[in-house]
C-alpha positions as CSV (number, residue, x, y, z in Angstrom):
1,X,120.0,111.0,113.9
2,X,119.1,109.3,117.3
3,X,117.1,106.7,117.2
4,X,113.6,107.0,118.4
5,X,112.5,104.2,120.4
6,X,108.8,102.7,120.8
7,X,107.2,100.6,122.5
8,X,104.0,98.5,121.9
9,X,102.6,96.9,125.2
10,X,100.6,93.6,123.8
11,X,98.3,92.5,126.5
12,X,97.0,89.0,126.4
13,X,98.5,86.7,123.8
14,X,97.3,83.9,120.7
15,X,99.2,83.8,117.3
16,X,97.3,86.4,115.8
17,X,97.8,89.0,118.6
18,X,101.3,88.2,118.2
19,X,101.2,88.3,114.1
20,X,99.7,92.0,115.1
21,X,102.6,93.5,117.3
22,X,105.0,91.9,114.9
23,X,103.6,93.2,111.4
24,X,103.0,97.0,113.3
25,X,106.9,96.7,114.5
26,X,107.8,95.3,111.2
27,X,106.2,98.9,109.0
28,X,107.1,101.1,111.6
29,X,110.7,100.3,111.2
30,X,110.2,100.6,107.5
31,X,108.5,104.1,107.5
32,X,110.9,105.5,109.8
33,X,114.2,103.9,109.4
34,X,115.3,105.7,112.6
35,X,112.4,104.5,115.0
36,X,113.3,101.1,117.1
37,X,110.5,99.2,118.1
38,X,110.1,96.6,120.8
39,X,107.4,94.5,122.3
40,X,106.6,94.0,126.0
41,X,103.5,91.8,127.4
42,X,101.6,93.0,129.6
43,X,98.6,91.3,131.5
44,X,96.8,94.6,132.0
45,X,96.5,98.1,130.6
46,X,98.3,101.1,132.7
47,X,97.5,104.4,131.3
48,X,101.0,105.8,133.3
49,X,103.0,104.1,130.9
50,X,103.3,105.9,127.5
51,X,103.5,103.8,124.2
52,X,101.2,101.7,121.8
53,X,98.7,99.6,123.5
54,X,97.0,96.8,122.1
55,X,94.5,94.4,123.1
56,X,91.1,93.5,122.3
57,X,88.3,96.2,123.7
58,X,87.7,93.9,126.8
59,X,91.3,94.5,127.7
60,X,91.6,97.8,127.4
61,X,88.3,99.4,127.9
62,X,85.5,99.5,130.7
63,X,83.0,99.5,128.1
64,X,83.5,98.8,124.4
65,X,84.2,102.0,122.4
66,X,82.1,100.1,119.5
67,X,79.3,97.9,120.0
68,X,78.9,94.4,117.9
69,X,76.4,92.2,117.5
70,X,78.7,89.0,118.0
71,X,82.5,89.8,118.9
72,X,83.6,86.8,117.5
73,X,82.2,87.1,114.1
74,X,81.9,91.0,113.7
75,X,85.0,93.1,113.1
76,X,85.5,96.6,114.6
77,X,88.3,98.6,115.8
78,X,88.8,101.7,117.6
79,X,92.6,103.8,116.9
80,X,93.9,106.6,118.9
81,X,97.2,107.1,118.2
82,X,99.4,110.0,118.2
83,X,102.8,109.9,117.4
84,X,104.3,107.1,119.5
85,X,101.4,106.9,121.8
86,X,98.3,105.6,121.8
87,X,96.0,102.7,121.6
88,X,95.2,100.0,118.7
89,X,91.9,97.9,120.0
90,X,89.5,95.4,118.6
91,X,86.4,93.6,118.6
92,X,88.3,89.9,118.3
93,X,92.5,89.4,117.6
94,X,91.5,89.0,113.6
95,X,90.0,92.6,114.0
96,X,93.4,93.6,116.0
97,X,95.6,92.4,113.4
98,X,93.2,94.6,110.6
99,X,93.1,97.7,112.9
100,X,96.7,97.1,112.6
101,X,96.9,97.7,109.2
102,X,94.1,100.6,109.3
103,X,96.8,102.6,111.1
104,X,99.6,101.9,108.4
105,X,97.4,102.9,106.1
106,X,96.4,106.1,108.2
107,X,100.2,107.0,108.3
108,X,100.0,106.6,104.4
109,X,100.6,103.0,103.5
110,X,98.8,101.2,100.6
111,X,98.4,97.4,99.7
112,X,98.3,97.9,96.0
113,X,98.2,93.9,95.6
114,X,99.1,90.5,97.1
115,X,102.7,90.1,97.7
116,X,105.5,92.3,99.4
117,X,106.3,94.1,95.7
118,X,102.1,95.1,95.9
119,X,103.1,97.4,98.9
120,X,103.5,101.6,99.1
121,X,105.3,102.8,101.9
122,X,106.6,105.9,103.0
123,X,109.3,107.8,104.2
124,X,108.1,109.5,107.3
125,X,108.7,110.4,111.1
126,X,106.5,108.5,113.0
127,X,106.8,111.4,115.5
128,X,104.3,113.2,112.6
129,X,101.5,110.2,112.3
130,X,98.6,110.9,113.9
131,X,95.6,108.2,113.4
132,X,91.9,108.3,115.1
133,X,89.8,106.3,113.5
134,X,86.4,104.1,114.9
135,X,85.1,101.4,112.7
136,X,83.1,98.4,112.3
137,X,82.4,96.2,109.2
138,X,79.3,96.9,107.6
139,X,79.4,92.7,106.6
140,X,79.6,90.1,108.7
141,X,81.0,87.7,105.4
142,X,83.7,89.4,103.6
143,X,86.1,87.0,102.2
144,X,88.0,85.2,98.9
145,X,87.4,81.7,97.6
146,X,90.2,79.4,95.8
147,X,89.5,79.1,91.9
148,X,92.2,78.6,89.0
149,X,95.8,77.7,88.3
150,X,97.5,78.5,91.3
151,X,100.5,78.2,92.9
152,X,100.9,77.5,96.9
153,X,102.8,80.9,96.9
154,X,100.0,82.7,95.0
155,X,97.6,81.7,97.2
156,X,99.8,82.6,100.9
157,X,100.0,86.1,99.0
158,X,96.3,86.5,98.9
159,X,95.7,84.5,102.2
160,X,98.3,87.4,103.5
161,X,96.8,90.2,101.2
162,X,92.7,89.4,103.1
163,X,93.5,91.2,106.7
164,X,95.7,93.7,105.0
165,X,92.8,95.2,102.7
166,X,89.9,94.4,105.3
167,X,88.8,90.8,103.9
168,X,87.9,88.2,106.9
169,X,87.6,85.2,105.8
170,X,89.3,82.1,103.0
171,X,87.4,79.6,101.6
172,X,89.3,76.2,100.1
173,X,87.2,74.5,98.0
174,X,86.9,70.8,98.0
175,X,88.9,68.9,101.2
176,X,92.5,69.7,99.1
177,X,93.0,71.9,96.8
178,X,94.9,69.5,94.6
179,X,92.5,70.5,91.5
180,X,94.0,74.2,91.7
181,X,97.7,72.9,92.0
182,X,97.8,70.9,89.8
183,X,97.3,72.9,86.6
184,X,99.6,75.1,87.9
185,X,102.4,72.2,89.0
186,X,102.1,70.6,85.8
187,X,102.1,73.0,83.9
188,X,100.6,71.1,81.0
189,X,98.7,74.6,79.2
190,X,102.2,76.1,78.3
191,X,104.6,74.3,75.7
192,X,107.2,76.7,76.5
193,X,107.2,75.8,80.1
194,X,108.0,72.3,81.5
195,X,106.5,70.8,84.8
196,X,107.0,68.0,87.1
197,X,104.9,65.8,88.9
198,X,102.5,66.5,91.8
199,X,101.2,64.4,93.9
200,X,98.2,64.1,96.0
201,X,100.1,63.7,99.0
202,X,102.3,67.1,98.1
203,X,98.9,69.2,98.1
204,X,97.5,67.9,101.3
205,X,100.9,69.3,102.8
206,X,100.4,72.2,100.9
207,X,96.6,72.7,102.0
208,X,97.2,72.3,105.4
209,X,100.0,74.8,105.6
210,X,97.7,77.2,103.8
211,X,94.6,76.4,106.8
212,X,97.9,77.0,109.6
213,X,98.0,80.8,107.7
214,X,94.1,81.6,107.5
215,X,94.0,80.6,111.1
216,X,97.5,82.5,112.0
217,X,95.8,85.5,110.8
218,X,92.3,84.9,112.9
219,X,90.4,84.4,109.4
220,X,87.5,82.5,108.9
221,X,87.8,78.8,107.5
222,X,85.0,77.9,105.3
223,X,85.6,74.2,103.6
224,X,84.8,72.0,101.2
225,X,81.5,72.3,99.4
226,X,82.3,70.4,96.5
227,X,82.6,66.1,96.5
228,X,79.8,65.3,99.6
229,X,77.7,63.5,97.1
230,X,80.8,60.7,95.9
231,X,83.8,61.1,98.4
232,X,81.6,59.8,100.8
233,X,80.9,56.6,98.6
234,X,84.9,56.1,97.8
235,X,84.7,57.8,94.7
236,X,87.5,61.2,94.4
237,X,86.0,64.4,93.5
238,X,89.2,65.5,91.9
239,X,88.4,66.5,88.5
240,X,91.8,65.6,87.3
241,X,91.5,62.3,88.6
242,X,88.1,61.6,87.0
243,X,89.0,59.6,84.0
244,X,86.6,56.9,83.2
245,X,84.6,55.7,86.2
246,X,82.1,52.8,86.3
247,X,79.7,52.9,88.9
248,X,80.4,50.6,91.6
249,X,77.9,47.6,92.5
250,X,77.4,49.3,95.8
251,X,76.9,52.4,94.1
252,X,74.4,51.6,91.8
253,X,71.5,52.4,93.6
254,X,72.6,55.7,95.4
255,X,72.9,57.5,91.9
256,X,70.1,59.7,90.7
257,X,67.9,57.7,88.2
258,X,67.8,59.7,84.9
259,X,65.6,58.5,81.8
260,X,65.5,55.1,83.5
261,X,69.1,54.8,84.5
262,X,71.7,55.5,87.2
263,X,74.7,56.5,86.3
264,X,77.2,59.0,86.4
265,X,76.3,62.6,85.0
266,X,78.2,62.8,81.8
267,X,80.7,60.1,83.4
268,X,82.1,63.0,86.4
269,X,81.0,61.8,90.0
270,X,81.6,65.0,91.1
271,X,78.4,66.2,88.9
272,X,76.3,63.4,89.7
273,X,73.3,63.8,91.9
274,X,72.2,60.9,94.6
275,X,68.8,59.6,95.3
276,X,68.1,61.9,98.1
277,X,64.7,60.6,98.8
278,X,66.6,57.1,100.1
279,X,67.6,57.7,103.9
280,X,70.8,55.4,103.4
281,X,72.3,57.8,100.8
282,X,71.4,61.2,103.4
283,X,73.2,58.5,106.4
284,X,76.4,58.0,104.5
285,X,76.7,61.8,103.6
286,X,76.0,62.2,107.2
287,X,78.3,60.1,108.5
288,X,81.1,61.3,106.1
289,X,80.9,64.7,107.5
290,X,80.5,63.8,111.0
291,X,83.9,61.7,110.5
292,X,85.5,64.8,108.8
293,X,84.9,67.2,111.6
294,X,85.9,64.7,114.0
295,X,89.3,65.2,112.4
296,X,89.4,69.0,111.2
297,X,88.9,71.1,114.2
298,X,89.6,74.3,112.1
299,X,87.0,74.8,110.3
300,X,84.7,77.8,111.2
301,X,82.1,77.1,108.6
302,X,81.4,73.8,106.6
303,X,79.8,74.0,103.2
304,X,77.6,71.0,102.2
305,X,76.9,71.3,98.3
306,X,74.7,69.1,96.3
307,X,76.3,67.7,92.9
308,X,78.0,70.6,90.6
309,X,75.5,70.3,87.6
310,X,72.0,71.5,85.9
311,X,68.8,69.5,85.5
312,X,70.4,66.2,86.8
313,X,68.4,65.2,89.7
314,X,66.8,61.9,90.5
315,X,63.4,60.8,88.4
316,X,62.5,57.5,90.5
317,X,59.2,57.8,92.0
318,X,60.2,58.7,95.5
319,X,62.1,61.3,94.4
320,X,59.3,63.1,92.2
321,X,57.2,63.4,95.3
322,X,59.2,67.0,96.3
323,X,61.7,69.0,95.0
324,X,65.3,68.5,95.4
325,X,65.6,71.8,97.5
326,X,62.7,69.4,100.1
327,X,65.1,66.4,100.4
328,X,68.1,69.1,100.7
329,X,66.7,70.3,103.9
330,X,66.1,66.5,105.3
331,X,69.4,66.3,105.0
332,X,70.7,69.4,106.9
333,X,67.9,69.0,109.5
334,X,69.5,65.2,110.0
335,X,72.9,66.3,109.6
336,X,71.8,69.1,112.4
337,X,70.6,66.3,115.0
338,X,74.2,64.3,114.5
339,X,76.1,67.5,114.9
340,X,74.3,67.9,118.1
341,X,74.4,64.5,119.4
342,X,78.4,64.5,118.7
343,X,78.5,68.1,120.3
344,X,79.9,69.8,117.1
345,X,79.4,73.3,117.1
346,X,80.9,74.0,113.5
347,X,78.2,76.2,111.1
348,X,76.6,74.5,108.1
349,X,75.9,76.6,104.8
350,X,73.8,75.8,102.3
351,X,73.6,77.2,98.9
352,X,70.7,78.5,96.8
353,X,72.0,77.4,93.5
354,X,70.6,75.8,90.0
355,X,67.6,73.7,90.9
356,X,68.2,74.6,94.3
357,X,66.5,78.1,93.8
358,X,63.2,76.9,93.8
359,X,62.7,76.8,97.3
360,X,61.1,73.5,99.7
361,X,57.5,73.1,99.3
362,X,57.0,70.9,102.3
363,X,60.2,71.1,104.7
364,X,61.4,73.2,107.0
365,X,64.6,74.2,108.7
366,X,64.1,73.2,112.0
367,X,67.2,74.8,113.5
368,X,67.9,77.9,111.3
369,X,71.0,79.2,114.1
370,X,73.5,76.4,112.9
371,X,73.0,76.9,109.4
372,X,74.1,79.8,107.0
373,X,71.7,80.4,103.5
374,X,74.7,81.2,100.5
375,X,72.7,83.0,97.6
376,X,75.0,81.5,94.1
377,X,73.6,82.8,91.0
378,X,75.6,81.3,88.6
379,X,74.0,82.1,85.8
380,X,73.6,85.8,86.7
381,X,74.7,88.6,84.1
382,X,77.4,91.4,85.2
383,X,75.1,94.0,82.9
384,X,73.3,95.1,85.8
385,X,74.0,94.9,90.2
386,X,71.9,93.9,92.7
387,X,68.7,96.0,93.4
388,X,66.1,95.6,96.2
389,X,62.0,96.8,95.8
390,X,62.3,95.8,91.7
391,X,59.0,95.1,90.0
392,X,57.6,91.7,91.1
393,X,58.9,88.7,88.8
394,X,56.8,85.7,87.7
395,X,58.6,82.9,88.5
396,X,58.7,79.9,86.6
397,X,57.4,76.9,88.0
398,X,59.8,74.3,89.1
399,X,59.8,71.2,86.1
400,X,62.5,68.7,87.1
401,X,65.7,68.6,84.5
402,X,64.0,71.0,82.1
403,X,64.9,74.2,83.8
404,X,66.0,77.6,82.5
405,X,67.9,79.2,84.7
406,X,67.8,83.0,85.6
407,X,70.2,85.4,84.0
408,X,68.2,89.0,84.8
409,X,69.7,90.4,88.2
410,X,66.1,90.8,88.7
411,X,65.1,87.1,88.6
412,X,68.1,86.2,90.8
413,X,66.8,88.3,93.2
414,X,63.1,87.6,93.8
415,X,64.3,83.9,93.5
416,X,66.4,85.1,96.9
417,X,63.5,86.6,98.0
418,X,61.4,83.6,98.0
419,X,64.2,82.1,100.3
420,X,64.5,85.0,102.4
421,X,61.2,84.9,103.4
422,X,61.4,81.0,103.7
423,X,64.8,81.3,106.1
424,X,65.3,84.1,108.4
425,X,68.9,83.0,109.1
426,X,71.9,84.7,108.5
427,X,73.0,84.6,104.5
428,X,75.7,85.8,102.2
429,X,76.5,86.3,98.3
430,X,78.7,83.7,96.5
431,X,79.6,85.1,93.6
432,X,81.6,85.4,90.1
433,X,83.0,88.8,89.5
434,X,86.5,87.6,88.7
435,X,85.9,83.8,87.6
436,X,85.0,84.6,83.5
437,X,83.6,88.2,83.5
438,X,86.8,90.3,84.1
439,X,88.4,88.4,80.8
440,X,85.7,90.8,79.2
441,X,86.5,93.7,80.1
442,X,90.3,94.8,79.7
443,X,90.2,97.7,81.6
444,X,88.7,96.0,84.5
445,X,86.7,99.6,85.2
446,X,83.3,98.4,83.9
447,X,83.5,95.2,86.0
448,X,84.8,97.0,89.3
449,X,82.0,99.4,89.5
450,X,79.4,96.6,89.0
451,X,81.2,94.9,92.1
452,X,80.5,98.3,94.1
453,X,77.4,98.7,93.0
454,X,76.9,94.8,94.0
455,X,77.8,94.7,97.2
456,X,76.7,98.4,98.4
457,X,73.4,96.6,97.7
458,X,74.0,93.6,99.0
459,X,72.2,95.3,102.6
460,X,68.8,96.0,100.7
461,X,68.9,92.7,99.4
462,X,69.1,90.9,102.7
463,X,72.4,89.6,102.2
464,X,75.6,89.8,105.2
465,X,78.3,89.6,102.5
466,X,80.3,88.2,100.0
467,X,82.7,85.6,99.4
468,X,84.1,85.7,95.9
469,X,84.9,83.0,93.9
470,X,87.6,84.4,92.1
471,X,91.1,83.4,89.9
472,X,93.3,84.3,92.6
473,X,95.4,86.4,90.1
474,X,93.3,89.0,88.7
475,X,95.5,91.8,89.2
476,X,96.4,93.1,85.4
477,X,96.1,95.6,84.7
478,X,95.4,96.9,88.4
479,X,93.6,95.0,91.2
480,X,90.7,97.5,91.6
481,X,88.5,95.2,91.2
482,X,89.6,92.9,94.7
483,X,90.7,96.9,95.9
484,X,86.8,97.7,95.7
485,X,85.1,94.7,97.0
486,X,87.4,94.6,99.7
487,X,87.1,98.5,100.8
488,X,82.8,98.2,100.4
489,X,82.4,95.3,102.2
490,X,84.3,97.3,104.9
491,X,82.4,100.1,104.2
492,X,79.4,100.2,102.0
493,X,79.1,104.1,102.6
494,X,82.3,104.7,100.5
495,X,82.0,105.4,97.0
496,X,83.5,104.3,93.8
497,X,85.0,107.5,93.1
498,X,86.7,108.0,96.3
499,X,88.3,104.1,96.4
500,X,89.2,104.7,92.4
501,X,91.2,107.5,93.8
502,X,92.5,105.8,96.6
503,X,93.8,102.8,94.5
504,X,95.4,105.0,91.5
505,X,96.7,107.4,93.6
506,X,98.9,104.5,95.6
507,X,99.5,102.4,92.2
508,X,100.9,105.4,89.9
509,X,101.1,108.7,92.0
510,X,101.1,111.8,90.0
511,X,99.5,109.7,86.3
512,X,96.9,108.7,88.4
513,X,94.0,110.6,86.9
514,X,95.5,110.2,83.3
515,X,95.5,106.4,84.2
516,X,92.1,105.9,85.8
517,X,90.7,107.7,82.8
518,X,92.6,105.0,79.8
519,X,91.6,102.0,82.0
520,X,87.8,103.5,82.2
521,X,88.1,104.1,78.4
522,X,89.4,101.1,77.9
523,X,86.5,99.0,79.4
524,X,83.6,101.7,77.9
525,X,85.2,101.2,74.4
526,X,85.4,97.4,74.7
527,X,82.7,95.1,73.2
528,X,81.9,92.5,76.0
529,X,79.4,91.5,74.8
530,X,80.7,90.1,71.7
531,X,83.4,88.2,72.9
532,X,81.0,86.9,75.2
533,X,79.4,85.3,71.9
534,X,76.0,87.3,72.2
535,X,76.3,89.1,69.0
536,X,77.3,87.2,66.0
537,X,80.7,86.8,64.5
538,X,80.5,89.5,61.8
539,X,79.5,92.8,63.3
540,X,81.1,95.8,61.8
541,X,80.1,98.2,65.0
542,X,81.5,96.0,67.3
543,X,85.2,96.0,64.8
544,X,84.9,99.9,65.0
545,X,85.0,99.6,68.7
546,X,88.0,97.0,69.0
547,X,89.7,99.4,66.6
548,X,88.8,102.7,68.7
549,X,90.8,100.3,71.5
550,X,93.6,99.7,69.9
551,X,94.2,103.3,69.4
552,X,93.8,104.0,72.7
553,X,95.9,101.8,73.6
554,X,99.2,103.2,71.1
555,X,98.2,106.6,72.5
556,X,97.8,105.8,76.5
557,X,101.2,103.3,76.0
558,X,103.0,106.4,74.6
559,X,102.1,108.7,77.3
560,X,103.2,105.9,80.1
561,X,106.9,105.2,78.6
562,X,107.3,108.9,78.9
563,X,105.4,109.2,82.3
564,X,106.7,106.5,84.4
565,X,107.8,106.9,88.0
566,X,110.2,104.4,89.4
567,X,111.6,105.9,92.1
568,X,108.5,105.4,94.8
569,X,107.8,101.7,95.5
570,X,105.3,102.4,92.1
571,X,107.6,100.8,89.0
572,X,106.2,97.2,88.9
573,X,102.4,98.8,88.8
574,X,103.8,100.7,85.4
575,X,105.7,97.9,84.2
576,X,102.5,95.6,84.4
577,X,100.8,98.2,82.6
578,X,103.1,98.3,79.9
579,X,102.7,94.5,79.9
580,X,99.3,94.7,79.7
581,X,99.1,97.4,76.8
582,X,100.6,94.5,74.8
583,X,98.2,92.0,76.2
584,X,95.5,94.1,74.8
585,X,96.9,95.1,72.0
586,X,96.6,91.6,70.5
587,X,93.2,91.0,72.0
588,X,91.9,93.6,70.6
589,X,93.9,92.9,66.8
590,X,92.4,89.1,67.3
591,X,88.8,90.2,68.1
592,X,89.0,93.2,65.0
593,X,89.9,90.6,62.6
594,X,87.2,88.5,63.7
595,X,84.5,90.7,63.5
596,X,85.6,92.0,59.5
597,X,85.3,88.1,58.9
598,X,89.2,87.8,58.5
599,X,89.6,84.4,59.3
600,X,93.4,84.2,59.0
601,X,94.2,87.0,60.6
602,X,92.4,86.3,63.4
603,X,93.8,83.3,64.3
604,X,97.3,84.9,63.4
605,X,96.0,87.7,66.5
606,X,95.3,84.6,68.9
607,X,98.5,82.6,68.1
608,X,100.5,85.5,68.8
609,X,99.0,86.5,72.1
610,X,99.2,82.8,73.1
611,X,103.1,82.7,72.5
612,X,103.1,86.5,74.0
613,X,101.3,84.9,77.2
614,X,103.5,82.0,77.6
615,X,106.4,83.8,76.8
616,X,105.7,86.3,79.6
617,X,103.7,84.3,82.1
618,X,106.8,83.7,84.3
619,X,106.9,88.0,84.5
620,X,102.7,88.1,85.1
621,X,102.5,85.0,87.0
622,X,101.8,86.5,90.6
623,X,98.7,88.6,88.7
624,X,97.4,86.9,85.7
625,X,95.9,83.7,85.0
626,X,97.2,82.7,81.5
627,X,95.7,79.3,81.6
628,X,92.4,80.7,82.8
629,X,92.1,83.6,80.5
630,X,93.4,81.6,77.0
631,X,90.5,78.7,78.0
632,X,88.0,81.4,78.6
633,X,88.4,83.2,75.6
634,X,88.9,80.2,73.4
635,X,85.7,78.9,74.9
636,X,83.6,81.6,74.7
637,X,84.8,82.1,70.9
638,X,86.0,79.1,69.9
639,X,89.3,79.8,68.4
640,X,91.3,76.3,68.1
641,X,88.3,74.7,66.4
């Protein structure tokens, strides 16, 4: 067959422009093994010559096809492509590089999950794809943040995965994301596995190749967050490295002063809160960050977090005078007039989170355009999503280090609402879909659809987006969960049903409606909220419902050894599956047990899926999080005790 050649003009040029032509050449050739592509630059658009054009709007167009409210920030794109000709255009090259994969997609490509074996492609003529399609993001923040045992490769493939499915931004927590290499490195959680050393030094090489690929791909950087109130003070805010600290003479007075004393919360700097009434403290924190941005010019938006604990903030007499969200916004108002006077443009956001939800009673935000308000309710429950014009709340009054925290979605939320109407800057969700819940629910239906209806909402709620703070393997059995955030923070008109569809569809063809129905059965029949420990341990409904599992499980594995296809791109989503039957299987056995009162054989159950997990974690590694989910569980339940 002759060989069917195409061209893609590229007009202007930067990394990501370039990672665009090269990925479209790249599937092209894979769809249609006949097709040979090639890439000319060009400094202009000329309509006489026929092929794939692609540029940003400006490049191509008079007038933008699609209107945004800030190119740089807001992604859109506008396709018109028919067979070999047409044009791919963007808001911004990160946009270009997604429109990219909007037409792969349009010709019938899928990204199932991270990784190259997450990926459907077809066998077609290109001569037969025809894609016209106009978009823009309905979210300005659409993005993944770093949590669990990770791998540097595991967290490329998701860094890679972000554009692919429509995600725009990466957030690395801390300055180095040693903390999240290390448990993976070491490998200490597994006794059939054996690790080596790593070093500090080997992560910082690590994390800054990661930051050369989210800027490669034209993502947003956000940073940090976590370790402002001790790395500025010489003290590491590497958990792992937190064994027994005493407070430094120089220290002493910077710490918050509980029950008379200053000291470290529950000896882990990290946790501890300052005295954020004394200026020095807000000037080294200050200084610290002015001295990091000096140094990381990538970073798009910089995170400045207040100590990562509950009802730890500073008694002395200064401090009492207003609340810890007052002294808060001292700080970002001083940190504002140093960014200025060093001409740093970098974005600041702040987080709404523990005490910090009771909003300043005094201060203001003097210059709301550098900062960004992150909503973090941490103590939320996934029973219910996000919902706007609820009945009004009563909130509690604010009474320093004796707080309850909210867990009703509707307390969250009129807790936002009292900083939405305090700050009219732009704001975002950070949230914890896929940090404990989705250990709760085995079918990973129930928690999907509460991250649809979630961020659907997000608009009524006043919010521009999510980032998720997520284990960055939460793909077994399926990854409809990161599938469905990803796809409604594109698009929050799109409903469940249709991306359920979508995702089954690509991951297991013609099962794909027997599938979607065991996984949603699975989840409906499972009893989250006992292994959650909110019912107690002997509960006969809740062993009726682990054993109505279990026997969905025998008859849905049954069907898929008979059913599998593995001839389409689709045999490692069945052989996870499979995987995952057995996964379940003993979870379910473990949490029967437990719930008839059989001691022994529950801990029988939990042994065996333990030495199941580590025997198989080399197989599930790119997709589950066996260290994550065995402390999870265990500490929820409190098996090994």
């Amino acid at each position: 067959m002759k060989d069917n050649i195409v061209r893609i003009y590229e007009i202007g040029g930067n990394p990501t422009y370039d990672l665009a032509a090269e990925e479209l050449k790249k599937y092209i050739q894979l769809i249609d093994e006949n097709s040979k592509v090639v890439i000319e630059f060009k400094g202009e658009y000329d309509s006489s010559l026929k092929g794939i054009w692609m540029g940003l709007f400006g490049n191509i167009f008079s007038k933008p096809p699609i209107l945004v409210e800030n190119k740089d920030l807001d992604d859109a794109f506008y396709i018109d492509m028919n067979a070999t000709e047409g044009i791919i255009s963007a808001s911004n090259s990160r946009a270009l590089l997604m429109a990219v994969y909007k037409y792969l997609q349009g010709a019938g490509c899928r990204f199932i999950r991270p990784g190259s074996q997450g990926e459907y492609i077809p066998n077609l003529s290109i001569e037969d794809i025809v894609v016209k399609v106009e978009e823009k993001a309905s979210y300005r923040f659409r993005g993944i943040c770093i949590e669990g045992t990770v791998s540097y490769e595991n967290v490329y493939d998701v860094i890679e995965w972000c554009p692919k499915v429509g995600f725009n931004s990466y957030f690395i927590q801390f300055k180095d994301a040693y903390t999240f290499f290390e448990k993976w490195y070491k490998g200490e959680y597994n006794p059939l596995k054996k690790g080596r050393e790593f070093t500090l030094e080997e992560s910082k090489v690590l994390t800054g190749k990661l930051k050369k690929e989210i800027k490669r791909r034209g993502l947003l950087y956000h940073g940090v967050g976590h370790g402002w109130t001790c790395e500025p003070f010489g003290i590491s805010a590497l958990p792992s490295e937190q064994k027994t600290f005493d407070v430094p003479d120089n220290m002493k007075g910077y710490l918050a002063e509980l029950d008379g004393e200053r000291e470290f919360f529950n000896g882990i700097p990290v946790n501890t809160n300052l005295c954020y009434s004394n200026k020095e403290v807000r000037n080294i924190i200050i200084n610290s960050i002015i001295d990091y941005l000096d140094k990381e010019k990538d970073i798009d938006y910089l995170h400045l977090w207040l100590a990562d604990g509950m009802n730890n903030h500073c008694e002395c007499e200064e401090c009492k005078k207003l609340l810890p969200s007052d002294y808060y916004v001292m700080l970002l108002n001083e940190l504002d007039e140093a960014l200025k006077h060093k001409n740093i443009q970098t974005k600041i956001v702040f987080l709404i989170y523990v005490d910090l939800l009771w909003k300043p009673i005094k201060e203001k935000i003097k210059n709301p355009d550098r900062f960004i308000m992150m909503f973090a309710p941490i103590t939320r429950e996934f029973k219910d999503s996000f919902k706007a014009n609820q009945d009004s709340v009563e909130l509690s009054p604010y009474n320093r280090n004796k707080l309850k925290y909210p867990k009703s979605i509707k307390e969250n939320v009129a807790f936002l609402k009292t900083w939405k109407d305090y700050f009219k800057g732009d704001s975002f969700d950070f949230d914890y879909h896929l940090v404990w819940e989705h250990y709760y629910d085995p079918g990973y239906y129930r928690i999907a659809k509460i991250m649809y209806e979630d961020v659907v909402n997000l608009k009524d709620i006043g919010l521009n987006g999510m980032i998720s703070c997520q284990m960055q393997r939460a793909f077994l059995p399926t990854a409809l969960v990161n599938y469905t955030m990803a796809k409604a923070l594109w698009n929050r008109e799109i409903t469940f049903e249709e991306i359920c569809n979508e995702y089954y569809n690509a991951a297991f063809g013609k099962n794909a409606e027997t599938i979607k129905n065991y996984l949603k059965e699975l989840s409906q029949t499972f009893d989250s909220d006992y292994v959650k420990g909110e019912k107690g341990e002997i509960d006969e409904a809740a062993a009726s419902r682990f054993k109505q599992a279990i026997d969905l499980i025998h008859l849905n594995m049954e069907f898929i050894d008979g059913n599998s296809e593995t001839n389409d791109g689709r045999n490692l989503s069945y052989s996870y599956l499979k995987i995952h039957g057995k996964i379940a299987e003993y979870y379910c056995s473990m949490l029967l047990y437990r719930a008839e009162g059989n001691r022994d054989k529950k801990l029988e159950e939990w042994n065996k899926l333990k030495k199941f997990l580590y025997q198989e974690e080399d197989y599930i590694q790119k997709v589950f999080d066996v260290n994550q989910f065995i402390s999870t569980v265990n500490g929820a339940l409190k098996l090994d005790k």
